[in-house]
N, C-alpha and C positions, 0 to 999 in steps of 0.2 A: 771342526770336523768338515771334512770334503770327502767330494764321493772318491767311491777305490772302485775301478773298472777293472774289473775281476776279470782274469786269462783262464781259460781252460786246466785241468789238474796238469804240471808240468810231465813229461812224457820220464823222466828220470824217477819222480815220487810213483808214478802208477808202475814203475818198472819194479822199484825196490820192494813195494805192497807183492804183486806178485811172486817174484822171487821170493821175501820170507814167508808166504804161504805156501805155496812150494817146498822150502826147506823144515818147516816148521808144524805144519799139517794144521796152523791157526794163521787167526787173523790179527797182523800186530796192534799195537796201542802206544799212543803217544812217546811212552817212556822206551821204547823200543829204538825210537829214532836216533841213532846218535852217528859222530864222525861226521864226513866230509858229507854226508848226504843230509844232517839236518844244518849243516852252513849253507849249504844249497841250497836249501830251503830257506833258509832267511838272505840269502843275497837275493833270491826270484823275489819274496815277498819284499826288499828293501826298492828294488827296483821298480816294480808294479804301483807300489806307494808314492814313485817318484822323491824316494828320500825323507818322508814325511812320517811321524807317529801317525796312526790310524783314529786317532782320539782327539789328541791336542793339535796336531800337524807342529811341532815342536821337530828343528829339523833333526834328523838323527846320523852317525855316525856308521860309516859303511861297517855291515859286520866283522868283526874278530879285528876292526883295525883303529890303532891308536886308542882311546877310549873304549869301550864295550857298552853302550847304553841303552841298550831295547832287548826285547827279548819274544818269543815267539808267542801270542795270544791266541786263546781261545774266546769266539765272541759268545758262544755257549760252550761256557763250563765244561773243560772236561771234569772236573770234579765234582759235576751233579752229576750223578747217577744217570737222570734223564734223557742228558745228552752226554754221555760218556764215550756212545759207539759212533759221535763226530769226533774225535782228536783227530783224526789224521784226514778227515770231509777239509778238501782244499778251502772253499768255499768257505768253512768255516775258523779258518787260520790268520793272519793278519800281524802285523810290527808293531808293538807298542813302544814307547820310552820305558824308562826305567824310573822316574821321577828328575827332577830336579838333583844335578848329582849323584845319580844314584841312587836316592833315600827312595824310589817306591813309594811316590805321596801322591799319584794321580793317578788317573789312566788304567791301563792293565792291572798292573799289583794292588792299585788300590781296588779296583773293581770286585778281584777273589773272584770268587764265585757266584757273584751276584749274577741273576740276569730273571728278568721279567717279560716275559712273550708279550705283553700290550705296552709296557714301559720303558723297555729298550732302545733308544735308535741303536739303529746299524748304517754304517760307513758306507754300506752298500744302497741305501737307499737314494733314487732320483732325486730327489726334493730336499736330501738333509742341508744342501748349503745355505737353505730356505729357512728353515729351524733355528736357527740360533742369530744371535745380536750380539754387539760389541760397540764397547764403550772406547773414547780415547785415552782413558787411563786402566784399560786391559782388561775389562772387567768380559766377563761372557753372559750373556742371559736367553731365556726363552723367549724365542719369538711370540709375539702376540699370548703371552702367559702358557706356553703350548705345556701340557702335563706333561707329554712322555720328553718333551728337551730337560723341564725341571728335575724329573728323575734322573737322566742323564747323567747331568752338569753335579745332581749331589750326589750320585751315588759314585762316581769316576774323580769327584774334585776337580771340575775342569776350571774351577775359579779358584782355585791354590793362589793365597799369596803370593810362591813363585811364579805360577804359572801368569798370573794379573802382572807381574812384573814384567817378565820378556816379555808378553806381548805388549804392554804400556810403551816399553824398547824399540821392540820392533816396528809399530807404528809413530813412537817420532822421528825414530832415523830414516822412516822411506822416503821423509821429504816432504810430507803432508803441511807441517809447519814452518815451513821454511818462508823467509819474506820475499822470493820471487814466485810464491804459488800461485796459479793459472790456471786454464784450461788446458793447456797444453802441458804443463808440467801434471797436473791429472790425467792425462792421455797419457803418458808417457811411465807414471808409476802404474796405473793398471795395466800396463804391457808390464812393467818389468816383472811385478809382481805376479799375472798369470801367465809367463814364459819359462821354460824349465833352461836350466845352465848344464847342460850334463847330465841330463833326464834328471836334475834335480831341482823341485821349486823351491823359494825362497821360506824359513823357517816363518810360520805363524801368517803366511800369506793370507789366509780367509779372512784373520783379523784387519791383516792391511786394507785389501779390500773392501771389506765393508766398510771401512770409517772413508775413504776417499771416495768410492761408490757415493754414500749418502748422508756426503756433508757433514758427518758426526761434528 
């Protein structure tokens, strides 16, 4: 997980809320959103992410093209009751993956409806790149045994056998093992890896990061 530098609500979505309160004489809900205005909505959120899930940073596929693999998240629950009247709270929206092929075995879908006001991170937090560790064989763990990452990582499945696989992937391909590795070839993957291609970074970069950062 890496932080999401959250934009202001897009001037299009606070338009649409408007207008069907307007038309409608209520206030919409989530399920309300559809057509060209909730793609909008996930191309602003695919972008803001810098092309990344909001959970695993598992890179994702621009919306409705080619593959279809994220889907719109709520980081509170639209389906607790509690937080019901955030579905469409900007603030509270964000890109998940879809799992591993599709299957829904991490992240968002696996989440449901979980969420814990003291055991939660959120993607939004300053310090969460701080929070989490990684292994060179892809594993993710709690920094310093930290409770609320432990919840996290089990309640999200951020350590899915798949998910341990790409990033295992992804940090031996950046070149970390390679037998001309240096200082300067470490200078050189920590640029490639915190640099975006197309406002988009590199799939699983936190994990690269970290293991070339701290000599894993």
């Amino acid at each position: 997980m890496i932080k999401i530098n959250k934009k202001p609500t897009p001037d299009f979505l606070s338009k649409w809320i408007t207008e069907y309160v307007s038309k409608h004489s209520t206030n919409p809900i989530y399920d309300d959103l559809m057509g060209p205005t909730k793609l909008k909505l996930r191309e602003i959120l695919y972008e803001e992410q810098l092309g990344l899930c909001c959970y695993c940073c598992r890179k994702l596929n621009y919306p409705y093209t080619h593959s279809d693999d994220s889907h719109i998240e709520h980081f509170k629950p639209k389906g607790n009751l509690k937080y019901s009247s955030l579905s469409l709270e900007y603030t509270n929206l964000h890109l998940s993956c879809s799992g591993y092929r599709n299957q829904k075995d991490c992240c968002g879908h696996k989440k449901k409806d979980w969420f814990d006001e003291e055991l939660t991170i959120s993607p939004l937090e300053d310090n969460v790149d701080n929070l989490f560790e990684y292994s060179i064989d892809g594993h993710i763990m709690a920094a310093s045994n930290n409770k609320r990452a432990i919840s996290t990582i089990d309640n999200l499945d951020l350590d899915s056998f798949n998910l341990q696989r790409q990033r295992k992937t992804a940090i031996y391909v950046s070149g970390l093992f390679d037998d001309d590795f240096d200082e300067d070839k470490r200078e050189m993957i920590i640029d490639e890896y915190s640099s975006e291609i197309d406002d988009v970074l590199k799939s699983f970069c936190n994990a690269v990061l970290y293991c070339v950062k701290n000599n894993v």
